[in-house]
C-alpha positions as CSV (number, residue, x, y, z in Angstrom):
1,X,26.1,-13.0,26.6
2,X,25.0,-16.2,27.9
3,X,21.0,-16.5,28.7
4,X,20.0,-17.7,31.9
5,X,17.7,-20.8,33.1
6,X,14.9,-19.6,35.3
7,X,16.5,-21.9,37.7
8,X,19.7,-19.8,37.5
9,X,17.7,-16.4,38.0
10,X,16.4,-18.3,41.6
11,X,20.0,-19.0,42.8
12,X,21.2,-15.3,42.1
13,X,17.7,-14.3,44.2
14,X,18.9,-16.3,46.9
15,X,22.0,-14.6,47.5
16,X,20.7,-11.4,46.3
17,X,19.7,-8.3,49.1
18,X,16.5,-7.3,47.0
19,X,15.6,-10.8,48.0
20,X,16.9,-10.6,51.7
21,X,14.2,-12.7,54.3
22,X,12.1,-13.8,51.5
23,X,11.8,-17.6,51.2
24,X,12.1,-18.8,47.9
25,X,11.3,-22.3,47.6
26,X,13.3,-25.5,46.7
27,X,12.9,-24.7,42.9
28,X,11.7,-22.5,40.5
29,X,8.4,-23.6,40.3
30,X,7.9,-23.4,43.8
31,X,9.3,-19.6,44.2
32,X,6.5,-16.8,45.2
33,X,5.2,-15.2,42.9
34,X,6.4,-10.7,43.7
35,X,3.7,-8.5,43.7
36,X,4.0,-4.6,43.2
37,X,3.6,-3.9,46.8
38,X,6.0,-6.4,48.0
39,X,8.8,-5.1,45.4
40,X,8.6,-1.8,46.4
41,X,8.9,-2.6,50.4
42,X,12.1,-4.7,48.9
43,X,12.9,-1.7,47.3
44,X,12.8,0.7,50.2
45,X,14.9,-1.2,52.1
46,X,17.4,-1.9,49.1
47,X,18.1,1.5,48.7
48,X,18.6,2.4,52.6
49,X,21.5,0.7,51.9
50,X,24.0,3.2,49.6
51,X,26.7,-0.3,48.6
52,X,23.6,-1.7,46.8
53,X,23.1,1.5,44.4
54,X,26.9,0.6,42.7
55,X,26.6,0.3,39.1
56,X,22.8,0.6,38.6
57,X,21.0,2.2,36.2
58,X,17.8,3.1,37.6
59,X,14.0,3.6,36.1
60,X,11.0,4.9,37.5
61,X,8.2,2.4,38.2
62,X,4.7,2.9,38.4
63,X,3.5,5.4,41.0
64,X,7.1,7.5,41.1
65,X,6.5,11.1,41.4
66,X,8.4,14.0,42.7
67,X,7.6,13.3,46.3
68,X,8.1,9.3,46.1
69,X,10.5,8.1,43.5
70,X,10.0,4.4,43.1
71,X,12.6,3.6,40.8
72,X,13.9,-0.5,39.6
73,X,17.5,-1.0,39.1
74,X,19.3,-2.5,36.8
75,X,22.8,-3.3,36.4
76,X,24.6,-0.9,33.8
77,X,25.6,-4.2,31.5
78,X,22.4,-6.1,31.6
79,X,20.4,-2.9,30.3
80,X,22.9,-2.5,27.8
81,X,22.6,-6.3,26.6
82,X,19.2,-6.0,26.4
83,X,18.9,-3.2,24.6
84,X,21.2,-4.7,22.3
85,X,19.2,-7.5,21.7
86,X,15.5,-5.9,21.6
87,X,17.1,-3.4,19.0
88,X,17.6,-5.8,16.7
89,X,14.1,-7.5,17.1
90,X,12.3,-3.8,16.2
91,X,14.5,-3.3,13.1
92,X,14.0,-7.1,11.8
93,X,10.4,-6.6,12.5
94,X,10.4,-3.7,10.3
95,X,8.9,-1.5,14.0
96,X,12.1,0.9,13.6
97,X,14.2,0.9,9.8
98,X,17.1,3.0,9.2
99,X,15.3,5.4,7.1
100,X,13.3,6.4,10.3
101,X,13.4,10.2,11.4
102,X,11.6,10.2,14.6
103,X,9.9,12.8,16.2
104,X,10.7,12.0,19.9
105,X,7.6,12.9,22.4
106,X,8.5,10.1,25.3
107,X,8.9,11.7,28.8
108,X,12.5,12.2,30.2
109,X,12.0,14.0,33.1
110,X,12.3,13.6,36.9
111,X,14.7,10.2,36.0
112,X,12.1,9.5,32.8
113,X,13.4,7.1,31.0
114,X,11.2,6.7,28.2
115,X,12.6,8.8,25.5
116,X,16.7,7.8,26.1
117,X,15.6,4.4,26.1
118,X,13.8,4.9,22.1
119,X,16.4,7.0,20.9
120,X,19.2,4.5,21.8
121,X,17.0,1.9,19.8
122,X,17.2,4.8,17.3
123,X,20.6,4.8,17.0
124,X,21.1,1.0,17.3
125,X,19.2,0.8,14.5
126,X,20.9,3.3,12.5
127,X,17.9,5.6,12.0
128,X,17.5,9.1,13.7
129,X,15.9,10.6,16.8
130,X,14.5,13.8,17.5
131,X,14.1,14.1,21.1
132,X,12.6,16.8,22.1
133,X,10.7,15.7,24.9
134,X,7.3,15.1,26.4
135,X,7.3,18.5,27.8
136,X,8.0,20.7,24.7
137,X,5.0,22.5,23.6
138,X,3.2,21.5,20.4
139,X,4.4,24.5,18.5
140,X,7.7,23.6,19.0
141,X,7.1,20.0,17.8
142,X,6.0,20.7,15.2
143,X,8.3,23.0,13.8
144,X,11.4,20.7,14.8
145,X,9.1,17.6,13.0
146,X,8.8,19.9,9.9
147,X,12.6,21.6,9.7
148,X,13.9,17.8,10.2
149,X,11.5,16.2,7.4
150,X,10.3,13.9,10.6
151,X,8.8,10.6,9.4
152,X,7.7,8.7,12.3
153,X,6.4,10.1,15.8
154,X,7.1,8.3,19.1
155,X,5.7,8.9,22.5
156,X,2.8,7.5,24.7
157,X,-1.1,7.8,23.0
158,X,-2.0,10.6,25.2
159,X,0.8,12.7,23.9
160,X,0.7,12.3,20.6
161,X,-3.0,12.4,20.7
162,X,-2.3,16.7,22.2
163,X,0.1,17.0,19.4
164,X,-2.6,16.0,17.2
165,X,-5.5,17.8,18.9
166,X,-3.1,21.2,18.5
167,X,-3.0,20.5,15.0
168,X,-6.4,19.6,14.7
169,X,-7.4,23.0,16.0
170,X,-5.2,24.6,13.6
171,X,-6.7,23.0,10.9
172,X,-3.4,21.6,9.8
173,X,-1.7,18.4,9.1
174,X,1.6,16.8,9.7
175,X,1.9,13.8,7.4
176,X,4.3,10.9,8.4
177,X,4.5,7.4,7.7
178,X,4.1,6.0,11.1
179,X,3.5,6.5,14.5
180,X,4.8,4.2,17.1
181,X,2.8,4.6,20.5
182,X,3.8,2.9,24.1
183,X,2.8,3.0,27.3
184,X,-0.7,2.5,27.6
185,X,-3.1,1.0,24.8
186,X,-4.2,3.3,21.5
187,X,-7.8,3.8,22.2
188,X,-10.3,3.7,18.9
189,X,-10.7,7.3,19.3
190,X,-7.1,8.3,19.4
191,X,-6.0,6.1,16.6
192,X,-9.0,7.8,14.2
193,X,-7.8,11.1,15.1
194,X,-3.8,10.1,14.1
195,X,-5.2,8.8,11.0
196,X,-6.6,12.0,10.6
197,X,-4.1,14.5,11.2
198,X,-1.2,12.2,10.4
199,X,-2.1,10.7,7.6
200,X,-1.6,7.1,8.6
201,X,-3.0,4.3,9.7
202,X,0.4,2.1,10.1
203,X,0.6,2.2,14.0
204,X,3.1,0.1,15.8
205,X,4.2,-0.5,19.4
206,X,6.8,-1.8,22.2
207,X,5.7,-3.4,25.8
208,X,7.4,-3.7,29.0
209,X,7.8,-2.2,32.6
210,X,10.7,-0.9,34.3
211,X,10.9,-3.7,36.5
212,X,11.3,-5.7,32.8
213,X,12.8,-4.1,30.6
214,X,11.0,-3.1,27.2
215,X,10.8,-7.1,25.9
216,X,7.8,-7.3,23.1
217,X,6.8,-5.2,20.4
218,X,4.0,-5.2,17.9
219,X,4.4,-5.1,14.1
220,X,2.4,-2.9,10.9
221,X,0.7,-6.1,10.6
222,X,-0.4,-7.0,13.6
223,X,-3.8,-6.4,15.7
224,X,-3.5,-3.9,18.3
225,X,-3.8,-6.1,21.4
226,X,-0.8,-8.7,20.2
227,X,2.6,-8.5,20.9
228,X,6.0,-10.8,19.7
229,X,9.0,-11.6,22.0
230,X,11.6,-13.7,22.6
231,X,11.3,-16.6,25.1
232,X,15.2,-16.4,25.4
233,X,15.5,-13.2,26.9
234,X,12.6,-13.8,29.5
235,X,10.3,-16.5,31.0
236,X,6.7,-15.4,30.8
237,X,4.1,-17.3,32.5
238,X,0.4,-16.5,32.5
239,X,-1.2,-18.1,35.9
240,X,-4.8,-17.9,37.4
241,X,-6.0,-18.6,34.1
242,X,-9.6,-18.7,33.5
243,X,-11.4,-20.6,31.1
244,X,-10.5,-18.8,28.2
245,X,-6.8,-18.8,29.0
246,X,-6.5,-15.4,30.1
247,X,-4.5,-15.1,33.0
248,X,-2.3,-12.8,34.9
249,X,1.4,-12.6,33.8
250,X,4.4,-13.5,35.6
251,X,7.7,-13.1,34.1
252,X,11.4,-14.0,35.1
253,X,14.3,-12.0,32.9
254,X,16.9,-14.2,31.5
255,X,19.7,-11.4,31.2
256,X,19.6,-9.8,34.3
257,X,22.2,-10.6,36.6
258,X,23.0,-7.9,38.5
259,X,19.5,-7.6,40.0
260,X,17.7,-10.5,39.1
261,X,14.2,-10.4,38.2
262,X,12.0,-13.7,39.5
263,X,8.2,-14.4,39.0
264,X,7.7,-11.0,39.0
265,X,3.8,-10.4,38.4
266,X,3.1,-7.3,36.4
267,X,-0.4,-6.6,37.2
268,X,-1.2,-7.4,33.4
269,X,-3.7,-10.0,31.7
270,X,-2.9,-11.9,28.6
271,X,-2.9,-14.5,27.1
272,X,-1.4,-17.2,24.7
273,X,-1.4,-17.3,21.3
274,X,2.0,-18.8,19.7
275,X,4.9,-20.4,21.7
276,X,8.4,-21.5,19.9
277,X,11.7,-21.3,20.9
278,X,12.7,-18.1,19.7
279,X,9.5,-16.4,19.1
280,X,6.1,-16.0,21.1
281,X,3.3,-14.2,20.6
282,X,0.2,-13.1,23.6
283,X,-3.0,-11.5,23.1
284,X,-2.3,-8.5,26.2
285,X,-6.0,-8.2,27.4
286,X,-6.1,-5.5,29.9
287,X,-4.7,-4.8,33.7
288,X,-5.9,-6.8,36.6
289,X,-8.7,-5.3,38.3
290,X,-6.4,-3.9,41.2
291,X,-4.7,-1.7,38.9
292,X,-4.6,1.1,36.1
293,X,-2.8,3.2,33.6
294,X,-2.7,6.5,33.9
295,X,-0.6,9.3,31.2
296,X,1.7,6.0,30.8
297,X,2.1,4.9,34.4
298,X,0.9,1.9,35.9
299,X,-0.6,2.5,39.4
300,X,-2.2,-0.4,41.3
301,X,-4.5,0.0,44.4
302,X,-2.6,-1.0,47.3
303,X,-0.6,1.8,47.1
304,X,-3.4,4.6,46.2
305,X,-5.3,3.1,48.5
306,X,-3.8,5.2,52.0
307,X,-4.7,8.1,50.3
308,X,-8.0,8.2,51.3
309,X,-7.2,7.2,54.8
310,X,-9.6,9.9,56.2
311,X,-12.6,9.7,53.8
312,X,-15.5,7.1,54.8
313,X,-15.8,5.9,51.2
314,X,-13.9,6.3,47.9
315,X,-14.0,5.5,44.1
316,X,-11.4,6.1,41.2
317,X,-13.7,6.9,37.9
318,X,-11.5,6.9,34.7
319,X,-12.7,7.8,31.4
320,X,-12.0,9.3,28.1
321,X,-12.8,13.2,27.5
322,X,-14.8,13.4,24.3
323,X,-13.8,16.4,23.7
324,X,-10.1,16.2,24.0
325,X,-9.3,12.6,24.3
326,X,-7.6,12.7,27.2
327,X,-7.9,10.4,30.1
328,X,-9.7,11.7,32.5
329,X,-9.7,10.5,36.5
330,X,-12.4,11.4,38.8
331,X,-11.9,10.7,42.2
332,X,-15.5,10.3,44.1
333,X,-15.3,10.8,47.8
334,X,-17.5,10.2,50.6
335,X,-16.4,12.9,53.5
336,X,-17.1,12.0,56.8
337,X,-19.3,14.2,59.0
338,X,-16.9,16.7,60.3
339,X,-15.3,17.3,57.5
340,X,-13.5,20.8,56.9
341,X,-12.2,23.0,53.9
342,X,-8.8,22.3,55.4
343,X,-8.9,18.4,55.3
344,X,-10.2,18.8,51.7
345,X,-7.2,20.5,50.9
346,X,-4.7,18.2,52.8
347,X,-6.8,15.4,50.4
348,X,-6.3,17.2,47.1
349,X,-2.2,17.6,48.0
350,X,-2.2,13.9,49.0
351,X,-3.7,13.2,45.9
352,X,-1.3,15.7,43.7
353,X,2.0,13.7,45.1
354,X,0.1,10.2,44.3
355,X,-0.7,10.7,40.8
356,X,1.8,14.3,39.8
357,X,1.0,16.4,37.1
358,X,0.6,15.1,33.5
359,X,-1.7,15.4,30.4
360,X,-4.8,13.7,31.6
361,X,-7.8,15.7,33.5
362,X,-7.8,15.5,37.5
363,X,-10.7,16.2,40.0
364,X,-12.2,15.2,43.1
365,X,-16.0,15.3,43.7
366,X,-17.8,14.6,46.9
367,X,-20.7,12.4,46.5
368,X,-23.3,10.3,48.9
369,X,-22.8,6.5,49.3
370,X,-25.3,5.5,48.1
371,X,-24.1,7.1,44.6
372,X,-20.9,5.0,44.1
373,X,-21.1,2.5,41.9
374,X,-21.6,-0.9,43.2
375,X,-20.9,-4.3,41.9
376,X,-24.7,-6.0,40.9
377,X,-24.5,-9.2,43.1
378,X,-22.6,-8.2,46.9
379,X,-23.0,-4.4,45.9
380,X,-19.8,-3.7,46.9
381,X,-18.0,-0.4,46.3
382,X,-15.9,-0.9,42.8
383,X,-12.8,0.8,43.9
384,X,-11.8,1.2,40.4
385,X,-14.3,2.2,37.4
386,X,-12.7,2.0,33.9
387,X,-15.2,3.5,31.1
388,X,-12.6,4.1,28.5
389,X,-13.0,2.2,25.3
């Protein structure tokens, strides 16, 4: 399959109906940058149309629950080719190897993607998938892991980190010889305790979005904040850079043709470290302050933010539970005068179809102004308090 030219992705965007009434510039380098919010308005709008949903394959994007699916589409062939050609990357770099038995944890439920989209690499690669399933309950983990002589285990950090706790607990150990982890970053913590109870410290790792594709992937030897890809399959800009080049990225997909993908900005930070023609390499720093991770999905304030419509003030506290090492989300309210043990309620279901159910700790706690945490110079509310390491 022939790549594209990011001026070739702007011509199939002009003609495209994801792209309908945008402007999109004389050239590439003068095409708007698409924000999460503004993709998923696009995306509403898409989809009232049933013609557009012909030969798609769709994946849930950040925010998707059972009330609000949010899902990108991609055409059937383009996700194949892709596949195809990051396949071969992870087994080159050594990430996947055909001796592999994998103990699949990645999520595949309400139109999950995760764990399909690893055991097709899997298979690509020649090596073997358990998949079981994000849902399946440690026991049965790890008896599948055991009668299958599992090697490698798969999922996001949180869920691997349960499997471990579970096992931990038990006082027993499940040796393999790697993990691979994706999602969301391997905190400190977590990556002690899979040394621990795994017996390995070899941890490796892909990157992407739905709206992307999974396009970079990190090796045995690299540090846990660098990722490799190839510039042919996508177009990665890092813009708003600051002084020590860390800026917001931006990325156009070269293979998609069926729904083309243009300066799409992924809410993530990065930065440079190698550029070639083949091969490039970025430090990923963190998420823009407007957005988080959350039990693997990306969630960015805009669309949290109507949520709390009918509160006077509101903060989003995330941290790490030292005891179990899960994420943990506070949500810090400030309730208005009158308010009533129904409107708490109607604000705890709002905030069940926001952020679902998954393995991370969920509250909400009332709390004065004055308690919020405020940013030291204006003193302005931080609408989003990250703790975890």
């Amino acid at each position: 399959m022939d790549v594209m030219t990011p001026q070739d992705v702007l011509e199939l965007a002009r003609v495209h109906p994801l792209y309908a009434g945008r402007e999109l510039g004389s050239s590439f380098e003068t095409a708007p940058i698409l924000d999460k919010q503004t993709l998923d308005a696009a995306l509403r709008l898409f989809y009232a149309d049933p013609r557009n949903l012909r030969g798609l394959y769709l994946s849930p994007s950040g925010g998707s629950s059972a009330q609000s699916y949010l899902c990108f589409p991609v055409g059937i062939d383009d996700n194949k080719e892709q596949r195809r050609w990051f396949a071969k990357m992870l087994a080159e770099a050594g990430v996947i190897t055909p001796d592999v038995i994998a103990l699949n944890l990645f999520a595949g439920r309400l139109m999950y993607r995760s764990m399909e989209i690893f055991t097709d690499y899997c298979e690509q690669i020649g090596a073997t998938s358990l998949p079981i399933e994000s849902t399946a309950t440690d026991n049965v983990a790890v008896d599948v892991a055991r009668a299958f002589h599992a090697n490698m285990i798969i999922g996001e950090p949180g869920r691997i980190a349960q499997l471990a706790r579970y096992l931990q607990d038990a006082n027993q150990k499940l040796p393999v010889q790697r993990i691979l982890a994706a999602g969301e970053a391997v905190r400190p913590a977590q990556r002690k305790l899979f040394a621990d109870v795994f017996e390995t410290d070899v941890v490796v790792s892909a990157y992407g979005s739905a709206e992307t594709g999974v396009w970079a992937y990190r090796s045995a030897d690299d540090d846990p904040d660098v990722f490799h890809y190839d510039p042919r399959m996508l177009h990665i800009e890092i813009v708003d850079a600051d002084a020590n080049g860390v800026g917001a990225m931006v990325v156009t997909n070269l293979l998609r043709r069926h729904v083309p993908v243009l300066r799409y900005r992924m809410g993530d930070r990065a930065r440079w470290i190698e550029r070639g023609l083949t091969r490039a390499t970025f430090q990923f720093v963190g998420r823009e302050s407007g957005s988080f991770t959350l039990d693997g999905s990306y969630f960015n304030l805009p669309a949290v933010a109507p949520v709390f419509d009918d509160v006077t003030d509101y903060q989003l506290h995330l941290s790490c539970d030292a005891q179990s090492l899960r994420d943990r989300l506070e949500i810090r309210v400030v309730p208005p005068a009158e308010w009533t043990a129904d409107r708490q309620r109607v604000l705890e279901s709002r905030v069940g179809e926001v952020f679902g159910a998954g393995d991370f700790l969920l509250s909400i706690r009332t709390m004065k102004s004055e308690e919020l945490e405020r940013t030291p110079t204006s003193r302005k509310v931080r609408r989003i308090v990250d703790t975890r390491a």
